[in-house]
C-alpha positions as a printed NumPy array, in Angstrom:
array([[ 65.075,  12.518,  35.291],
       [ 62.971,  14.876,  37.347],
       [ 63.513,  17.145,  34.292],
       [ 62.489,  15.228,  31.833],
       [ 59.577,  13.929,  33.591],
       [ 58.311,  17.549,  33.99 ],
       [ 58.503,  18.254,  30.341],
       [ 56.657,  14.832,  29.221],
       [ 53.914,  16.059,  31.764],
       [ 54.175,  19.541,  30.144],
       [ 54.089,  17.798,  26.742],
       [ 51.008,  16.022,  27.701],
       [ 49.066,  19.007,  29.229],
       [ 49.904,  20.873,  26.398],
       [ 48.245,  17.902,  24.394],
       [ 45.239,  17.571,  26.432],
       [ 44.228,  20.967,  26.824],
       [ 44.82 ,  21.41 ,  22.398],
       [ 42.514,  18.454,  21.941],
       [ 39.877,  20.226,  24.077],
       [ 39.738,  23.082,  22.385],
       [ 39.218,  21.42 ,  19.258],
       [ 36.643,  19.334,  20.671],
       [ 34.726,  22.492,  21.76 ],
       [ 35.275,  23.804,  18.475],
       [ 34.054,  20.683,  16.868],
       [ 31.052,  20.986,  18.823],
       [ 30.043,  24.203,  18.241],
       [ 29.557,  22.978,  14.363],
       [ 27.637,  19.807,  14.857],
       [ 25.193,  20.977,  18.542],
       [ 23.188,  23.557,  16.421],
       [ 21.829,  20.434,  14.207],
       [ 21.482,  18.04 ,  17.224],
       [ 19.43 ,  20.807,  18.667],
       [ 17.076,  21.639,  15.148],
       [ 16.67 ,  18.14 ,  13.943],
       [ 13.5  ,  16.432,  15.416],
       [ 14.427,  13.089,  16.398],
       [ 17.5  ,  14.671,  18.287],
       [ 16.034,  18.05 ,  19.408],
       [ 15.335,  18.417,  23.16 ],
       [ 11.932,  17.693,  23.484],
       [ 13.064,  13.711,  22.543],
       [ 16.417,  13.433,  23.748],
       [ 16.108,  15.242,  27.023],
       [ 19.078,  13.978,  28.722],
       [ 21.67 ,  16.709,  28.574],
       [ 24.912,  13.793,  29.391],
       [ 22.997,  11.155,  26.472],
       [ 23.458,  14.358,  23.76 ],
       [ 26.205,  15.561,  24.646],
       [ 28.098,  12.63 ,  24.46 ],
       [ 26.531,  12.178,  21.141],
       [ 27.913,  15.05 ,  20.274],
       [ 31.311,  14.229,  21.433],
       [ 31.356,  10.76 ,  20.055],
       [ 30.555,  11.759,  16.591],
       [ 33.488,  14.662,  16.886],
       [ 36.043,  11.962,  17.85 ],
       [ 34.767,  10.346,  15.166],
       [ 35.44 ,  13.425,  12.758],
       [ 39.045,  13.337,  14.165],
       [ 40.903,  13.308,  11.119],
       [ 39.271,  16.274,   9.466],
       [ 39.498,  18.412,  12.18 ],
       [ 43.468,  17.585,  13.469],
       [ 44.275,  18.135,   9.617],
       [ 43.76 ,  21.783,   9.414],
       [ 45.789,  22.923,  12.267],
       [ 44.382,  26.922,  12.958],
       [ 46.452,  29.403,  14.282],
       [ 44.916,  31.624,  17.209],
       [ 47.65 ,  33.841,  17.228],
       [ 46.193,  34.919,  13.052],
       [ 42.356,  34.736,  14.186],
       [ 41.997,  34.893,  17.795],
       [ 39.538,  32.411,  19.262],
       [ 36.742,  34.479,  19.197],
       [ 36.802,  34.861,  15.36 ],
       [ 36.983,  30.836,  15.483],
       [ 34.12 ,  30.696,  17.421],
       [ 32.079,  32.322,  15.32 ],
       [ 33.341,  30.889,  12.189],
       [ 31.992,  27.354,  13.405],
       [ 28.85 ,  28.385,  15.11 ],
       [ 27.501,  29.976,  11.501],
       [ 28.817,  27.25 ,   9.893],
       [ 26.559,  25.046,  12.233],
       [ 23.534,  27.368,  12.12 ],
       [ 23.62 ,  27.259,   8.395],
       [ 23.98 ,  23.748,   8.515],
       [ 21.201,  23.112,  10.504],
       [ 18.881,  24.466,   8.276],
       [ 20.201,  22.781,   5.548],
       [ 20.113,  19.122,   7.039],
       [ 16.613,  19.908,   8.75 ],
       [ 15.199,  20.86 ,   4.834],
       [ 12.804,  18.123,   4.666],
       [ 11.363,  17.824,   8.188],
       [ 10.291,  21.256,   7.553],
       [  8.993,  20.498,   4.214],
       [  6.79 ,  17.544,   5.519],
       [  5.787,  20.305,   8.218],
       [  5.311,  23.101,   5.486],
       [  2.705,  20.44 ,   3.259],
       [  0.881,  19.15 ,   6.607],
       [ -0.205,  22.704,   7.709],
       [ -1.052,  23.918,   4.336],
       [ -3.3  ,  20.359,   3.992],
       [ -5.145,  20.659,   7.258],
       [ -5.255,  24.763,   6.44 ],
       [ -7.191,  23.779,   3.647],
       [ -9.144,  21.267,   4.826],
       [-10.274,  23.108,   8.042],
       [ -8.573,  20.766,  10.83 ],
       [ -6.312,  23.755,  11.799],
       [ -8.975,  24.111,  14.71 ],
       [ -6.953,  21.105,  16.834],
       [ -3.701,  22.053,  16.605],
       [ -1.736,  20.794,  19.227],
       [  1.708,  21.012,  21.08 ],
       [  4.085,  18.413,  18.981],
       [  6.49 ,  17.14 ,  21.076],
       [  9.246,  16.711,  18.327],
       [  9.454,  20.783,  17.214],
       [  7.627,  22.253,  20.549],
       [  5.988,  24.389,  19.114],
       [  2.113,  24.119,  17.641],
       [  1.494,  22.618,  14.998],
       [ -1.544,  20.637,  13.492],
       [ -1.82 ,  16.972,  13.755],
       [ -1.654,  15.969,  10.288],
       [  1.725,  18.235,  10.174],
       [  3.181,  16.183,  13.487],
       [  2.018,  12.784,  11.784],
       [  3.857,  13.691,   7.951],
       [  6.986,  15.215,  10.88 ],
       [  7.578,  11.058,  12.295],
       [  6.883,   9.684,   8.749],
       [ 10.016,  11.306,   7.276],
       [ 11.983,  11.307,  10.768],
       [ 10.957,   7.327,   9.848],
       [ 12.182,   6.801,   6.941],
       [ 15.161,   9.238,   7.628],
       [ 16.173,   7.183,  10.228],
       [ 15.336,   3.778,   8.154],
       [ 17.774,   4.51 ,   5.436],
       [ 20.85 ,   5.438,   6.907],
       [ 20.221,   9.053,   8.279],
       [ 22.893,   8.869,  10.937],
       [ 25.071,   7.988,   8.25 ],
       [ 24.198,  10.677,   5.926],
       [ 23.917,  12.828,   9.096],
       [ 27.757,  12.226,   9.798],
       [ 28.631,  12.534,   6.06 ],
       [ 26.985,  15.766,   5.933],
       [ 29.807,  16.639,   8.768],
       [ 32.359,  15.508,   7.119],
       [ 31.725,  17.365,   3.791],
       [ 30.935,  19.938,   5.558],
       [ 34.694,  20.275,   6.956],
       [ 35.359,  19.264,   3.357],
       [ 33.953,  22.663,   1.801],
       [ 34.643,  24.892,   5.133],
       [ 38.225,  23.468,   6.852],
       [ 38.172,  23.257,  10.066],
       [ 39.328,  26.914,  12.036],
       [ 39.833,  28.702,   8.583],
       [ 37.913,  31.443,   9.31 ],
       [ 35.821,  33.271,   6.333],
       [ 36.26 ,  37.021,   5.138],
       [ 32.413,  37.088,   3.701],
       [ 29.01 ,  36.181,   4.697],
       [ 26.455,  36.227,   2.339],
       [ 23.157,  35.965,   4.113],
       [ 20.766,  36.824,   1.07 ],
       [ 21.56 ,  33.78 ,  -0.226],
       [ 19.685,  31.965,   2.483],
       [ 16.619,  33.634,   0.659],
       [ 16.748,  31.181,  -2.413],
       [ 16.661,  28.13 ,   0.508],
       [ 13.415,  29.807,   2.158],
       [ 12.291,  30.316,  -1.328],
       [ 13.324,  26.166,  -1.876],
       [ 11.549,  25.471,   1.687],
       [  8.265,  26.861,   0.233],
       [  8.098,  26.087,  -2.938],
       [  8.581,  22.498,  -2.34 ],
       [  5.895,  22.537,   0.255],
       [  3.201,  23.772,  -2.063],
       [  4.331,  21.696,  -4.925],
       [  4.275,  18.707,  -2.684],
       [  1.11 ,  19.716,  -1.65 ],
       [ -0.668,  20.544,  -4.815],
       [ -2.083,  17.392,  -5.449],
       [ -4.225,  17.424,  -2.427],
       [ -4.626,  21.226,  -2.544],
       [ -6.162,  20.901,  -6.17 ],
       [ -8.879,  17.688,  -5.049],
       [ -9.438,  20.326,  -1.814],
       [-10.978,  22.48 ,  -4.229],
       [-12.248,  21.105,  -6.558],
       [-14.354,  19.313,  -3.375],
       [-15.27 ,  22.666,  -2.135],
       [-16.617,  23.751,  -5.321],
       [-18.318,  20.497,  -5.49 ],
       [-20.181,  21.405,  -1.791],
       [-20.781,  24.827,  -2.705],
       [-22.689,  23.56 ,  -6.101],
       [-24.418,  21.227,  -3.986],
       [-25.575,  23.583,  -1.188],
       [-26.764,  25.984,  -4.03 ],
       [-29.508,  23.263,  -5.306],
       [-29.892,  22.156,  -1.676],
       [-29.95 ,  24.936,   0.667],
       [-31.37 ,  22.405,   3.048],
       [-28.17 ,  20.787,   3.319],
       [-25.473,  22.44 ,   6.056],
       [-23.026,  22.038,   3.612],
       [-19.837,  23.603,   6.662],
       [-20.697,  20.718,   9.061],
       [-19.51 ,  18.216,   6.016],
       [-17.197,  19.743,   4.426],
       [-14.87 ,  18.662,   7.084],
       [-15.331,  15.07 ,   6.801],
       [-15.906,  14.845,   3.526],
       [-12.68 ,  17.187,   2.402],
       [-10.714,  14.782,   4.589],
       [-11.352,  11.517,   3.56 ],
       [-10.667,  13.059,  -0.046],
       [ -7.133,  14.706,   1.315],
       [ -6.289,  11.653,   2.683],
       [ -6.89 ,   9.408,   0.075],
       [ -5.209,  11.669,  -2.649],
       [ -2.609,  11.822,  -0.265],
       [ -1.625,   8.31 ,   0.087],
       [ -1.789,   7.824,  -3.413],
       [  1.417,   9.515,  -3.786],
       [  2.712,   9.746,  -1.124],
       [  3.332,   6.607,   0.359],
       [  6.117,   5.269,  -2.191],
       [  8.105,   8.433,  -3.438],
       [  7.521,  11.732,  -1.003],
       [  9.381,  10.378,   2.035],
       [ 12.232,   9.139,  -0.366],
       [ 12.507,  12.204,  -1.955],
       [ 12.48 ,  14.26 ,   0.487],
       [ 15.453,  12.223,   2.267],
       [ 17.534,  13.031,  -0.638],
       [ 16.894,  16.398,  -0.074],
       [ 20.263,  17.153,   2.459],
       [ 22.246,  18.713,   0.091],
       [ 25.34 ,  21.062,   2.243],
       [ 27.043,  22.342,  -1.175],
       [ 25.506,  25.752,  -1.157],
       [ 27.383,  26.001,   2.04 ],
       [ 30.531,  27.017,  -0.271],
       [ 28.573,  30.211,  -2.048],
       [ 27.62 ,  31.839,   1.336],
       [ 30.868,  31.417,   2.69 ],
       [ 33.954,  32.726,   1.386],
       [ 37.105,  31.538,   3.158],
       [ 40.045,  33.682,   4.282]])
C-alpha cells in the first residue's frame, strides 16, 4: 500500500511540476503582448499579481493547444524552448500592437504639422512622450478595440498563433528582414491615414503665407496655430469618426508569423 501510495504521489509530482513548465512556457509567448499593448502595459495595469494572473488565466485557457504538442527536452533542451517562445511573443507583440502604433504614428505626424508638438507630454498608456493629440487618437482605438471584442480577438490571436507555430517545436530559421516590410506597413499606413489632414495642413499654410504676403501687418505664426487646428480637426473627424478606428481594429493580422519562422 505504502508502495503504491508513493508512486501515485510520484505520479502526481511528476504531473505538477510538467504542467508548470508548460505554464511558464505558455507565458513566455503571451507576457511580451500584455507588456506592449496599451490598455494592458504597466503604466495601467500596475499590479504585478492582477497581470500575472491574467496571464495565467488566459494560458489555462489555451490548454488544449499547448498539452497537444507534447516537446521533447531531451531533442531541444529547454533553453532552445525558451527562446523559441519568447521570439514568437516578441514578434507577436508587434504584430497585435499594429494599430495602436498607427493611431500614434498619424497623431504625431498631425500635431508635427500643425505645430502643437511644443506640449508634448508624458502619456501614461506607452510612457514615453508623446503629443496630446497622439495620446487622445492612442484611447480612441484602445476604445473601440476594447468595444468590439478585443479580448476575444486578443485570445484568438493566441490561439492561431500556436496554430501556425506549435507549441515547443522549436524553429531552424529566423528571418528578421522580414520585419522590415511590417515597419514599412507601420509607416505607410500612418501617412496614408494621415494624408487627408496633412494635405488641408498645407494647403492652410499656403493660404497664411499668401495672406501675410498682402498683409505684412498680420503675424501670420501666432495664427497659424489656431487656425491650422480647427482645420486638422475638422478634416479629421470627417473621416475619421466612422471608418479609421474600425479599420484599424481589423488590422491584427499574425499570418506573416509563418514566413519569418521556419519550424524544425
Amino acid at each position: 500500500m505504502n508502495k503504491e501510495m508513493l508512486n501515485l504521489y510520484s505520479s502526481l509530482y511528476g504531473t505538477f511540476n510538467s504542467g508548470m513548465i508548460t505554464l511558464a512556457l505558455a507565458y513566455m509567448r503571451i507576457a511580451p503582448v500584455f507588456f506592449l499593448l496599451p490598455f494592458l502595459n504597466t503604466k495601467l495595469l500596475n499590479g504585478v499579481v492582477v497581470k500575472n494572473s491574467l496571464i495565467i488565466y488566459i494560458c489555462l485557457g489555451l490548454w488544449p493547444y499547448l498539452s497537444r504538442g507534447e516537446f521533447v527536452r531531451q531533442q531541444l533542451g529547454i533553453v532552445d524552448i525558451i527562446l523559441y517562445e519568447l521570439s514568437i511573443g516578441v514578434i507577436l507583440a508587434f504584430f497585435i500592437c499594429m494599430p495602436f502604433l498607427i493611431a500614434n504614428i498619424i497623431g504625431e505626424i498631425i500635431d508635427n504639422q500643425r505645430g502643437a508638438t511644443i506640449s508634448d507630454t508624458i502619456d501614461p498608456a506607452n510612457g514615453i512622450e508623446s503629443s496630446e493629440f497622439s495620446a487622445l487618437l492612442n484611447y480612441i482605438v484602445c476604445m473601440v478595440f476594447l468595444s468590439q471584442g478585443g479580448m476575444y480577438k486578443l485570445v484568438e490571436s493566441f490561439a492561431d498563433s500556436y496554430k501556425l507555430m506549435p507549441f515547443g517545436q522549436g524553429f531552424s530559421l529566423f528571418e528578421p528582414l522580414l520585419l522590415g516590410s511590417w515597419l514599412n506597413t507601420l509607416v505607410s499606413q500612418g501617412f496614408i491615414m494621415a494624408s487627408p489632414v496633412l494635405v488641408t495642413l498645407f494647403l492652410s499654410e499656403v493660404a497664411l503665407g499668401l495672406y501675410s504676403r498682402f498683409c505684412p501687418q498680420l503675424n501670420a505664426f501666432s495664427l497659424s496655430l489656431a487656425v491650422k487646428s480647427i482645420i486638422a480637426f475638422s478634416v479629421f473627424l470627417l473621416y475619421f469618426q466612422n471608418e479609421v478606428p474600425s479599420l484599424l481594429v481589423t488590422m491584427v493580422d499574425i499570418s506573416p508569423l509563418g514566413k519569418i519562422f521556419t519550424l524544425k
